[in-house]
C-alpha positions as CSV (number, residue, x, y, z in Angstrom):
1,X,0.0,0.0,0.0
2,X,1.4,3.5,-0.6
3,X,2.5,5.5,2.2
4,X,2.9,8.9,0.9
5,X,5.9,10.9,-1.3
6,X,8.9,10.0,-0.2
7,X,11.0,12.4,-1.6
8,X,11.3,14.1,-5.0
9,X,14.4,14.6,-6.9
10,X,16.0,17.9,-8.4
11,X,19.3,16.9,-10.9
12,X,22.0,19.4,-10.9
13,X,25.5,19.9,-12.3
14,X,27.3,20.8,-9.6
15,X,25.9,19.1,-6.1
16,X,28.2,21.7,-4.0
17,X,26.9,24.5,-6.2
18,X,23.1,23.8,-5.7
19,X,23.7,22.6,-1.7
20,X,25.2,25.9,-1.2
21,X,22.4,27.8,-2.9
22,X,19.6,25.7,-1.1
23,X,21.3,26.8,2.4
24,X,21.2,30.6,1.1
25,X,17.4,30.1,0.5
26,X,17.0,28.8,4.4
27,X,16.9,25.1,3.9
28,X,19.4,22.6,6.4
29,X,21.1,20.7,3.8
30,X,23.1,17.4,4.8
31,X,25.5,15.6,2.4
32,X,23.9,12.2,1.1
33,X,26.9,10.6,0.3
34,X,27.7,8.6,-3.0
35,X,25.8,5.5,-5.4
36,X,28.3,3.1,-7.1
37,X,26.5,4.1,-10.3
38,X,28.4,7.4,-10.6
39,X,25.9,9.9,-8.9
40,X,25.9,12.0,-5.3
41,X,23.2,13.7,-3.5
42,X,22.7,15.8,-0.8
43,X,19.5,15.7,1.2
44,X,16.8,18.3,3.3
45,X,14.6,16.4,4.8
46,X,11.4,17.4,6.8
47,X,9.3,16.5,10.0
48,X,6.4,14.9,7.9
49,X,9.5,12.5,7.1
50,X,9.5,13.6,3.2
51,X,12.9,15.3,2.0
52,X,14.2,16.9,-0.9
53,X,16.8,14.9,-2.7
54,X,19.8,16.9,-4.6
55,X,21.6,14.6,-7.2
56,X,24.6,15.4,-9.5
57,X,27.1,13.2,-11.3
58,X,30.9,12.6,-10.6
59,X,31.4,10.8,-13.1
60,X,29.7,10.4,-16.6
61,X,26.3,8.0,-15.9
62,X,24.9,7.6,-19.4
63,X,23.0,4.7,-18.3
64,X,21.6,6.2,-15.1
65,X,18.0,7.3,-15.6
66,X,18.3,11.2,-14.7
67,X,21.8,11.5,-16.6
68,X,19.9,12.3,-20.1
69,X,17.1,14.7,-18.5
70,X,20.4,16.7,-17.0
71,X,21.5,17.6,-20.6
72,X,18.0,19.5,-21.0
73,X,18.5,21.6,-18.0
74,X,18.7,21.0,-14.1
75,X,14.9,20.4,-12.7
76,X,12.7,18.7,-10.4
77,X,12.9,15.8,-12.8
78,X,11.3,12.8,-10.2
79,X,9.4,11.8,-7.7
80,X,9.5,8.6,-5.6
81,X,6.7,7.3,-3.0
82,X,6.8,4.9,0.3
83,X,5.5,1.8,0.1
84,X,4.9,-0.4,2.9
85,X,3.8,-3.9,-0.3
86,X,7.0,-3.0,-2.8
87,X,5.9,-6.1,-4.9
88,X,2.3,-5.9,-4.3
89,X,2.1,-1.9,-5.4
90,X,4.6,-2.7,-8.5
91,X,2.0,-5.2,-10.1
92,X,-0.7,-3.0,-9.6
93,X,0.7,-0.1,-11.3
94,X,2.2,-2.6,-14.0
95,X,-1.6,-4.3,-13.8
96,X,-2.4,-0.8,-14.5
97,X,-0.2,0.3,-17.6
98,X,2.8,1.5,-16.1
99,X,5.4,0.5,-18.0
100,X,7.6,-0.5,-14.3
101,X,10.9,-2.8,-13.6
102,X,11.0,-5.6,-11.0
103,X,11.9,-4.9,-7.5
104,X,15.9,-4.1,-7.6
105,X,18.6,-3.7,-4.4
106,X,20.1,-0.1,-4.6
107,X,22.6,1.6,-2.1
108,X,24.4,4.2,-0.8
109,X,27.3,4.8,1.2
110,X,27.1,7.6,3.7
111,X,30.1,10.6,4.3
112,X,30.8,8.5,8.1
113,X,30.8,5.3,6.1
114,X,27.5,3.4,6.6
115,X,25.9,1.4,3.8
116,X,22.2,2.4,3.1
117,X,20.5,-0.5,1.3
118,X,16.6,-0.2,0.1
119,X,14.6,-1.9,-3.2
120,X,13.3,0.4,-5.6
121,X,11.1,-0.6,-8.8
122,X,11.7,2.1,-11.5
123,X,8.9,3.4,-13.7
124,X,11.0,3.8,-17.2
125,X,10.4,4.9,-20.9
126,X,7.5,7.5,-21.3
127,X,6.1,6.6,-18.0
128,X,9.5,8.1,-15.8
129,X,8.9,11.1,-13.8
130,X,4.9,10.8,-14.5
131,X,4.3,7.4,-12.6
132,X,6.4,7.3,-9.3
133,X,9.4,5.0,-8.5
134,X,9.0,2.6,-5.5
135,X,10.8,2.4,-2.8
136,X,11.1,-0.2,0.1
137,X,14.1,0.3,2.5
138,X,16.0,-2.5,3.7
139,X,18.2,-0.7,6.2
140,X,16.6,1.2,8.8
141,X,14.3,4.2,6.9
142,X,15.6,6.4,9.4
143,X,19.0,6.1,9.0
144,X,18.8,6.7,4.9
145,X,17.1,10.2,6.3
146,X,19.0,13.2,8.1
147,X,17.7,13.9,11.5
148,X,18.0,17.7,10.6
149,X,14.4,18.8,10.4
150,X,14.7,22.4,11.5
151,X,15.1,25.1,8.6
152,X,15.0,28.6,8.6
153,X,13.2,29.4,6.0
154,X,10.0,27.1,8.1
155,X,9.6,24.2,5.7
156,X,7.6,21.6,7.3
157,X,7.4,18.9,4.5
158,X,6.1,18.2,1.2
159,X,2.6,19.0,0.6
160,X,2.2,18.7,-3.3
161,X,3.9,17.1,-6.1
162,X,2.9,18.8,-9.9
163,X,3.4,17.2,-12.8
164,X,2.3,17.8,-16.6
165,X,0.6,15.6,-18.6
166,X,-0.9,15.5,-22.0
167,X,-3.7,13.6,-20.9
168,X,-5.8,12.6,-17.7
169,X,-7.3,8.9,-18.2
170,X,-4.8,6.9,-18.1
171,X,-3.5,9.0,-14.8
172,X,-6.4,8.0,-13.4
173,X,-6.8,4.3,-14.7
174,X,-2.9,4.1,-12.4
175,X,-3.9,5.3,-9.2
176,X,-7.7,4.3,-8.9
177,X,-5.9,0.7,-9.5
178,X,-3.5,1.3,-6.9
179,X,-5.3,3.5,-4.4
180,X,-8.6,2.3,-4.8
181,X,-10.2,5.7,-5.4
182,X,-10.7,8.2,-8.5
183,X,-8.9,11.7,-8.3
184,X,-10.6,15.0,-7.4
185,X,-10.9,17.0,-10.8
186,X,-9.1,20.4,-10.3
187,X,-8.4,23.6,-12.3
188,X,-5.5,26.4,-12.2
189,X,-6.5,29.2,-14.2
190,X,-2.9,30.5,-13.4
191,X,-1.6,27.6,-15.4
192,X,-4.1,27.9,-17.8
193,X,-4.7,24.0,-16.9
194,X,-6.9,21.4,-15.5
195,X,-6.6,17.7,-13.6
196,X,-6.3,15.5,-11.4
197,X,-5.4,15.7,-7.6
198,X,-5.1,12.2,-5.6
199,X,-4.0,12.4,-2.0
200,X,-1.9,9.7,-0.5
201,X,-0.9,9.8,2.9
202,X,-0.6,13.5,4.4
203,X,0.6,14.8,0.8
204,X,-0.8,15.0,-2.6
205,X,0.1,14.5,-6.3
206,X,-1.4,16.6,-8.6
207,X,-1.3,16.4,-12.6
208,X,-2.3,18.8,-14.8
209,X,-3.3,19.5,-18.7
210,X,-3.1,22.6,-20.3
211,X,-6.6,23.3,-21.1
212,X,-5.6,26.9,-22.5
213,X,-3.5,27.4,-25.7
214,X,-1.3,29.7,-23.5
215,X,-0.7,27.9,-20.8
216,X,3.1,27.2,-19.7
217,X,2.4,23.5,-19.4
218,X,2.6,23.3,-23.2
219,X,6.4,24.9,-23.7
220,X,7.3,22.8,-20.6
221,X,6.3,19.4,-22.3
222,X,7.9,20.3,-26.0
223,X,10.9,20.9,-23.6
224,X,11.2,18.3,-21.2
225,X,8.1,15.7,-22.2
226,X,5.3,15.0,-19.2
227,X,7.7,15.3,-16.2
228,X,7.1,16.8,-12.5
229,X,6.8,20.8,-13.4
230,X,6.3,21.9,-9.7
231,X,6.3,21.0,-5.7
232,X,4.8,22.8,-3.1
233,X,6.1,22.9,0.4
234,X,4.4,23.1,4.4
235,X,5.4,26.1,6.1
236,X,5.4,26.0,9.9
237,X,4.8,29.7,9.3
238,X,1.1,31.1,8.5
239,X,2.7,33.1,6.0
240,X,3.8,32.0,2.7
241,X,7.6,33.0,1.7
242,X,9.0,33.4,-1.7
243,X,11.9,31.6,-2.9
244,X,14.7,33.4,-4.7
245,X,14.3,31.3,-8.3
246,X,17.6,32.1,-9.4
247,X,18.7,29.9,-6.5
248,X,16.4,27.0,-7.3
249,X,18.3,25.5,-10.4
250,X,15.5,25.2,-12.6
251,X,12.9,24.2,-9.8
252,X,9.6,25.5,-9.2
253,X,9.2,25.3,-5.8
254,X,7.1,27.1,-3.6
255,X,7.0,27.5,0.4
256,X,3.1,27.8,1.8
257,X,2.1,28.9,4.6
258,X,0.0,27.0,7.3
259,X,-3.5,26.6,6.7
């Protein structure tokens, strides 16, 4: 059964670069450490237990599955949810349509040397960055997540994932499969768009159409294909604060305030 987000992914050239810019906009940022499969992250993880996931390369990955979407332009280019059934959740979606790899041992080795072992089932092809990846830890969850909670800019946790889409059926042939329930039909007139929003856990997913022949949704996808276009954040703060974009590299991310 699906938990909630577990963290989305923003892919960056230069890891110390972005980590550095992510601490001038308020945010406690904790070095990750390094995959065997060439990449690095860094990490700012939240009290809701979500966390923001930095990743760069030091090495050429051509194989790795966010190496390609780098050479377009640094983003918010995935998003990857809990599951507490890793096998059971990966045949629904597949059941589904999703076009989703087995169940496959990843790891990471900390800065103080620990080994971080999980399972993760990919979504892959058209279907990456629009259906989630899976993820089912093997070591302890809270030791693959900083401790650090506190930022100064008030960020809670993740309250909403965005992502584009050309169309909304099959969206919601995936998750009323998975979750059991249809998605609440939505509109943003800002984004000239319209879709659907599915809430899992204390967080939601939201993806959106253009239903307006100027909306931004349609340059995005010529761009970068359906793909995660924006993330919302909790405030602990009743006030919303605005992020500095040129700090973002490439993300649209937004802080809310508390409702």
């Amino acid at each position: 059964m699906l938990q909630g987000i577990d963290h989305i992914v923003i892919v960056v050239k230069d890891l110390q670069a972005a980590a550095d810019d992510y601490r001038q906009l308020g945010f406690n940022v904790v070095s990750g450490g390094r995959h065997p499969v060439g990449s690095h992250n860094a990490l700012i993880s939240f009290a809701d237990g979500s966390y923001l996931e930095i990743i760069a390369f030091y090495r050429d990955a051509i194989d790795h599955r966010w190496w390609e979407p780098l050479q377009k332009g640094e983003r918010l280019v995935d998003y990857c949810m809990q599951t507490g059934d890793l096998s059971g959740d990966t045949q629904k979606f597949r059941k589904a349509g999703v076009a989703i790899n087995d169940p496959v041992p990843w790891s990471r080795t900390r800065p103080d040397g620990f080994e971080l072992k999980w399972i993760l089932s990919l979504a892959t092809g058209s279907h990456r960055g629009v259906a989630p990846f899976l993820i089912q830890d093997v070591t302890p969850r809270q030791e693959r997540i900083p401790q650090q909670f506190e930022h100064k800019n008030g960020a809670a946790g993740i309250d909403t994932v965005t992502i584009a889409v050309g169309e909304l059926s099959q969206i919601g042939r995936w998750y009323n499969a998975v979750l059991g329930k249809k998605g609440e039909p939505i509109a943003r007139r800002e984004l000239g768009a319209e879709g659907l929003r599915f809430p899992v856990g204390c967080q939601n997913i939201e993806f959106l159409m253009p239903s307006d022949p100027s909306s931004p949704l349609i340059n995005w996808m010529r761009t970068y294909g359906p793909s995660p276009y924006a993330a919302t954040l909790r405030s602990s703060s009743f006030a919303p604060k605005i992020l500095d974009q040129r700090l973002l590299h490439g993300v649209d991310l937004r802080l809310e305030g508390s409702k």
